[in-house]
N, C-alpha and C positions, 0 to 999 in steps of 0.2 A: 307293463304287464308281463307276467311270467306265466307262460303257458309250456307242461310238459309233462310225456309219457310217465308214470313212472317205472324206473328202469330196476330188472332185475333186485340188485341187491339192497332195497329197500321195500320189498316185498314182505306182506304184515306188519310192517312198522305201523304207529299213530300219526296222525295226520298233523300234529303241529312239530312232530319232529321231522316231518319229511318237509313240511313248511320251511321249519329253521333252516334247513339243509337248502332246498335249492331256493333261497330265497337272501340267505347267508346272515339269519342272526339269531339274537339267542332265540331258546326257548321261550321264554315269557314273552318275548315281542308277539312270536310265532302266536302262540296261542290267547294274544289278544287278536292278532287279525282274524283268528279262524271266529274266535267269539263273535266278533265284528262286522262281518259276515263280507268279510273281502277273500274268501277263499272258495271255488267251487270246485267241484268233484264232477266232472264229466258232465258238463253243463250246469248243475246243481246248487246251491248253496248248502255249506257244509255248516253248522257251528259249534260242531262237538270234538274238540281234537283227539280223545282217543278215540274215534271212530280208525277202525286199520284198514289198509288201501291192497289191494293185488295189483301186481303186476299189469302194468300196459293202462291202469288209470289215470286219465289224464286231469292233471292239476293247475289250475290258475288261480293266478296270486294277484292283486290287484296291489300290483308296489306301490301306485299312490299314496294308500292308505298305509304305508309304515314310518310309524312317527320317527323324527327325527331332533333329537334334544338338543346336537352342538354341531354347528360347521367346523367345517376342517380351521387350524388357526394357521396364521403366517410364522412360519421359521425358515429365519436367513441361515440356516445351518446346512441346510441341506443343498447339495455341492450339485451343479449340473453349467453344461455350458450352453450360452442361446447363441446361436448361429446367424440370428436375426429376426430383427422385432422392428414392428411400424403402428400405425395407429389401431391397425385391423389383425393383426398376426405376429405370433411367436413361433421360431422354428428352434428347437431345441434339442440337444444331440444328448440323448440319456444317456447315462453309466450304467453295466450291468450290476443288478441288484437293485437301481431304486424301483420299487412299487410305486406308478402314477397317479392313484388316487387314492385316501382311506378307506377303508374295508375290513370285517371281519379280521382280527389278527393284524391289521396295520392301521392305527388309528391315527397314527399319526407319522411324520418322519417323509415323506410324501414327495412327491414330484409336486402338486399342488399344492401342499405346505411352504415349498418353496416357493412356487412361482407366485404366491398371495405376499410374501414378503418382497419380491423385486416389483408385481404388477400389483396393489392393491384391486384395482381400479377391475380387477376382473371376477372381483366378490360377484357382481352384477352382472355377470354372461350367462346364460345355460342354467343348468343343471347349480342349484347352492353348494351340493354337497362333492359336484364336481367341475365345478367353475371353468369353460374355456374349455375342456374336455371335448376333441370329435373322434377321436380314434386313439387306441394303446398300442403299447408292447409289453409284452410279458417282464415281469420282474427279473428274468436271465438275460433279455434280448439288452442288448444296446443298438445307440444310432438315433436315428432323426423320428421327430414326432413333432406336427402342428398342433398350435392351440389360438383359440380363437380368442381375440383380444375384443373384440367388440362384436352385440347382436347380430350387424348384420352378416360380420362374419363368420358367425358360427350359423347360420339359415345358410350358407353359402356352402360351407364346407361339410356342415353336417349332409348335404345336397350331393356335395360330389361323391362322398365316400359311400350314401348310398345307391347312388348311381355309378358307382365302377368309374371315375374317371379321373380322380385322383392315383397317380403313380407313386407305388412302392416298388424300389429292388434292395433285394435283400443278399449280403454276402453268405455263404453256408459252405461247410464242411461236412462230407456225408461219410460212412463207411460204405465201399467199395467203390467198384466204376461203371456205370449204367452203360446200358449196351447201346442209346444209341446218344449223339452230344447234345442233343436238345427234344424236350418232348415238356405235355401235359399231360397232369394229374388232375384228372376231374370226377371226385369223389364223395358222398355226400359223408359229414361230420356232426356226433351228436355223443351224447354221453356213454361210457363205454359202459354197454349191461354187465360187466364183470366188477366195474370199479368205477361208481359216479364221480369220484375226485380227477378220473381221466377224460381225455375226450377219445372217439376214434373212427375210424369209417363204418357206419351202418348204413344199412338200407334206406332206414327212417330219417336218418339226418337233416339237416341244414345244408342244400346245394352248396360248393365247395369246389375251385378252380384255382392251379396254382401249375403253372408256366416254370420250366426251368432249362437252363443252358449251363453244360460243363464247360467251365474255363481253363481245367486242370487237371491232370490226373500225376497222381501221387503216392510214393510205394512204399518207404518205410516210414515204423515200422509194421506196415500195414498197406494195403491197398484202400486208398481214399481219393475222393473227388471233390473240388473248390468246383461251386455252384454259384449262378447268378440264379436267383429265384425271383419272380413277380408274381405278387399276390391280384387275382383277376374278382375276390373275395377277400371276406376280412374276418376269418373263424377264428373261434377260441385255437391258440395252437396248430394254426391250418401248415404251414407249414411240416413242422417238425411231424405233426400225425401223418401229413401226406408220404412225405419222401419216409418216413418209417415202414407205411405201408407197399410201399414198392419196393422194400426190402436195401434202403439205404438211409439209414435211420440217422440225424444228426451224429456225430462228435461230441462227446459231453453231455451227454443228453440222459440223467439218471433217468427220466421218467421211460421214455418210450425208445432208450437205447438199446434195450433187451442186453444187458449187462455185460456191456462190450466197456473196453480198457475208453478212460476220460481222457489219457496224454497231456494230463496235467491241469484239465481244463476244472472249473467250479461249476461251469456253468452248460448249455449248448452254446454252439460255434455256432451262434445267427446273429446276425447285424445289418441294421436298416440303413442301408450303404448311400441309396436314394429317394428325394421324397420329392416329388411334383404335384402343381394344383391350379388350378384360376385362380387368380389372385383378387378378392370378394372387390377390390375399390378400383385396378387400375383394370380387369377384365382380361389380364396377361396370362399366359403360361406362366409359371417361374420354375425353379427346378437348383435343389440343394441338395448337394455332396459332401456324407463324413465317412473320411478315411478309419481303418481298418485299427479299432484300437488295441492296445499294446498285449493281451495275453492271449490272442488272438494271431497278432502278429508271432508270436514266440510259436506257437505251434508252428505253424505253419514252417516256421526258418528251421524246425526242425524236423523238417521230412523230404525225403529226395523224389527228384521226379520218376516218372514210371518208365 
């Protein structure tokens, strides 16, 4: 279920485009659901999609009811490294740029297109169109991500992450140096009313906690901070929006860098450095570590300490 304000700059639009929109598909999908009557307007049942919405109306979408014609397929093409796999779990160290599951604009080419060609066997976990799926990282981020190889481990894990008790630390590169070496950011995150493609700290948001300690501070050619960050939450982009908002915005970061120099980068300077969990079969802690990979490293060797 997708339930949400809607935000400024979709104000007067028709309601199966604002469907498409936070719901992520075409038109004509859109506008069979609203036919359908899986779409309500402020408690309501809506079924006429040019009907046009104001601002702060809030809209639920009933994702059950969006058809779905083709599962993701398996291709051994797509390049990633598993860190370690057992009956119940794969820990997998993504590259930056792959997108982990198909989506709007990536239908294919997938972190799960991959891992359906080395694990078939995980057609049958979860979610079909996201198989083994309990938690992402953004298509820039690299580093470690769980996937849950069998039922009971994805009831297990799907459990911890929302319950806060799955550990993520994350490496990050910030512009400037925060006045004090360790603090929290606890800010609520929801769509930004200037621009729904973004996310950002509103009032209205989705509660949002995110723990950070400087490991480093770093001067040319700029003043910049190497961050250990823990995610105490798991938002769209909580990271990068947080420490933006406290005015040390990622390293490479076009969206919410506020067009400050990339130093090379393609991407933001985040990487999921550490990932811990109960382990769903043996009831253990476990805890896995991917080093700092290579354009990442290059920055970094190119800049002097403060």
């Amino acid at each position: 279920m997708i339930s949400e304000p809607l935000p400024p700059p979709l104000d007067g639009e028709r309601l199966d485009r604002i469907v498409a929109f936070l719901a992520d598909v075409s038109r004509a999908v859109a506008a069979d659901l609203v036919a359908r009557g899986a779409v309500r307007v402020d408690g309501e049942v809506v079924t006429a999609g040019k009907v046009r919405l104001a601002t702060g109306a809030v809209v639920d979408i009933d994702t059950a009811a969006i058809p779905r014609t083709e599962l993701p397929a398996a291709d051994a093409d797509v390049a990633f490294t598993v860190v370690h796999d057992d009956d119940d779990v794969i820990v997998v160290d993504k590259p930056a740029g792959l997108v982990v599951h198909p989506g709007a604009g990536n239908p294919s080419a997938t972190l799960v297109n991959g891992l359906l060609a080395r694990y078939p066997e995980l057609e049958g976990v979860g979610d079909p169109w996201r198989p083994g799926i309990v938690h992402r990282l953004d298509a820039g981020s690299s580093g470690l991500l769980v996937v849950a190889r069998s039922p009971r481990a994805r009831d297990s894990l799907a459990a911890q992450f929302a319950g806060r008790t799955a550990g993520r630390v994350y490496t990050a590169l910030a512009w400037g140096h925060p006045g004090a070496a360790h603090g929290v950011v606890e800010a609520p995150i929801g769509r930004d009313p200037s621009d729904p493609l973004r996310m950002a700290l509103v009032a209205d948001g989705r509660p949002a906690r995110t723990r950070y300690r400087v490991t480093a501070r770093l001067a040319a050619p700029a003043p910049v901070a190497l961050l250990e960050c823990r995610l105490e939450t798991g938002r769209t982009h909580q990271i990068r929006v947080h420490l933006a908002g406290i005015g040390h915005p990622l390293v490479g970061d076009a969206v919410y860098g506020a067009r400050r120099p990339m130093l090379g980068l393609a991407r933001p300077f985040l990487h999921a450095a550490e990932l811990s969990f109960v382990h769903p079969a043996s009831g253990e802690r476990v805890t896995f570590t991917s080093p700092l990979p290579a354009d990442l490293h290059a920055v970094l060797d190119s800049l002097d300490a403060a």
